[in-house]
Residue, then its C-alpha position, 0 to 999 in steps of 0.5 A: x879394410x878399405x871402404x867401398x867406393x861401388x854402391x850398387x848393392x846398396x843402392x839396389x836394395x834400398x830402390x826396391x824397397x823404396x818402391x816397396x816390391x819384394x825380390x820376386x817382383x823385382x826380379x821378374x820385372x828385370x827379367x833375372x832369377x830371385x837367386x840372381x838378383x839376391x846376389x846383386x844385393x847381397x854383394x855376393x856378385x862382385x862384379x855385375x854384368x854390364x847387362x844386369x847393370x843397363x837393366x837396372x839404369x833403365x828400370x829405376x831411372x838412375x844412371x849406372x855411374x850414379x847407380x855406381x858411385x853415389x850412396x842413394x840411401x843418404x840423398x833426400x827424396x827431393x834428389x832422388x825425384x830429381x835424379x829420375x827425372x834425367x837431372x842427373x850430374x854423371x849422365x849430362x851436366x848440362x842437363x842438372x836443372x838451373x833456373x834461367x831468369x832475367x834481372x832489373x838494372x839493381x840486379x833483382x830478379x823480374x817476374x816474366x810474365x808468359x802470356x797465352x801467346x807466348x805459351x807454346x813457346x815456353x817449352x822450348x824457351x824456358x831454359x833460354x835467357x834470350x827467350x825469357x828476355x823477350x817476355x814481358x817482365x815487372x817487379x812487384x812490392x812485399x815479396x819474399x826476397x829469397x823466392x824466385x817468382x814468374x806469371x803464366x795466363x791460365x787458359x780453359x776451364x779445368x780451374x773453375x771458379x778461377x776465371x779462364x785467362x787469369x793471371x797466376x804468380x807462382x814461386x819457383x820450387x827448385x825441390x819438389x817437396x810436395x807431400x800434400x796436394x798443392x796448386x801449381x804451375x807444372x810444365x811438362x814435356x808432353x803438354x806445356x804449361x798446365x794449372x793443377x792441384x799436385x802430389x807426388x806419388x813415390x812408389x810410381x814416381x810420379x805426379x798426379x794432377x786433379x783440376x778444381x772443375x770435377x768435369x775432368x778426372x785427375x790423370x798422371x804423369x811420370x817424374x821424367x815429364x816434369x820439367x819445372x813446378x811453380x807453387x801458387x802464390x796470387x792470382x789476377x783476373x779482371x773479372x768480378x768473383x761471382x759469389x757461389x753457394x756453398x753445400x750447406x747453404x743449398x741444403x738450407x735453402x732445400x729444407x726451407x722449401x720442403x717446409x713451406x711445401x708442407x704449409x702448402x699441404x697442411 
């Protein structure tokens, strides 16, 4: 019996389960009957209606001809993100993500540096090998050589105690692998540029973002706003750390108060 090359029963499955939702979730998110949608899975329907095939591109973010054609199950997670977020081979080649760079007269790769003033740009520019061309650019000793790196200038206070307009080096991630929270430069498509400490949340395929300064509360943003994500490596400011109290050290400085206060009494 020859193998079957049409992987949507399959795949099916396997994303529902992914998102951990039971037929009856799935199908009333779907608009189908449970009956209906066990038969899509269990390839009791041969040939799905265009209809049931659109209904679940759109759903699960996954292009029918992916849906289709590849076998989601043996992809790792890391493509799978990508995939959902429209880099998707079958939906637009151009579209597969392909970091644009500049190079040095040795052919190295620069760091480009993207100041405040060219941040509202970047958005649109950083695809751009002209764009990037124009940035400011310079090369730094001891680098890991198989690691692509760039600098943004941070702005705001949402950061705190890294200093507003300190210059941050981050490493490009070409997967999102990001199985504990980790500090990053993301841009997305509804609001550039941005400094924030990063998980992934699987089953809502998407980003959650906390700043280090507790007057902003974490927020979300989907999988298909992500358009680049670049791991904290160094940071430069020129102003001086001020030095801070830790928790432990206020509470120290609390009880010795307290006991002189006592003296005082006694």
């Amino acid at each position: 019996m020859e193998k079957s090359t049409n992987f949507f029963a399959d795949n099916l499955k396997f994303l529902r389960e992914r998102l951990k939702l039971t037929q009856t979730e799935l199908a009333g998110k779907l608009s189908l009957t449970r009956s209906k949608l066990n038969a899509l899975e269990s390839r009791q329907t041969k040939s799905p209606s265009i209809d049931d095939l659109l209904k679940c591109s759109d759903f699960f973010k996954i292009s029918i001809d992916t849906f289709l054609r590849v076998h989601l199950s043996e992809l790792s997670e890391v493509k799978i993100h990508d995939l959902e977020a429209g880099n998707d081979a079958f939906l637009d080649g151009s579209r597969i993500r392909v970091l644009a760079t500049t190079v040095s007269t040795d052919n190295e790769d620069n760091i480009e540096m993207v100041p405040l003033k060219a941040k509202a740009g970047y958005l649109a520019g950083y695809g751009d090998p002209i764009y990037l061309g124009a940035l400011p650019s310079f090369r730094l000793p001891n680098l890991a050589a198989d690691r692509k790196y760039r600098m943004f200038q941070t702005e705001g206070d949402s950061m705190l105690p890294m200093p507003e307009g300190a210059y941050v080096i981050g490493s490009y991630l070409s997967e999102w692998r990001i199985t504990k929270e980790t500090p990053c430069i993301i841009l997305t498509g509804s609001e550039g540029i941005s400094f924030k400490m990063v998980s992934f949340i699987p089953e809502k395929r998407a980003f959650l973002l906390r700043s280090l300064n507790p007057i902003y509360s974490p927020y979300e943003v989907g999988a298909e706003e992500v358009r680049e994500l670049w791991k904290f490596e160094y940071y430069m400011s020129h102003e001086f750390p001020f030095e801070t109290l830790t928790l432990q050290q206020i509470s120290l400085g609390i009880t010795e108060i307290n006991r002189k206060l006592d003296g005082f009494k006694n």
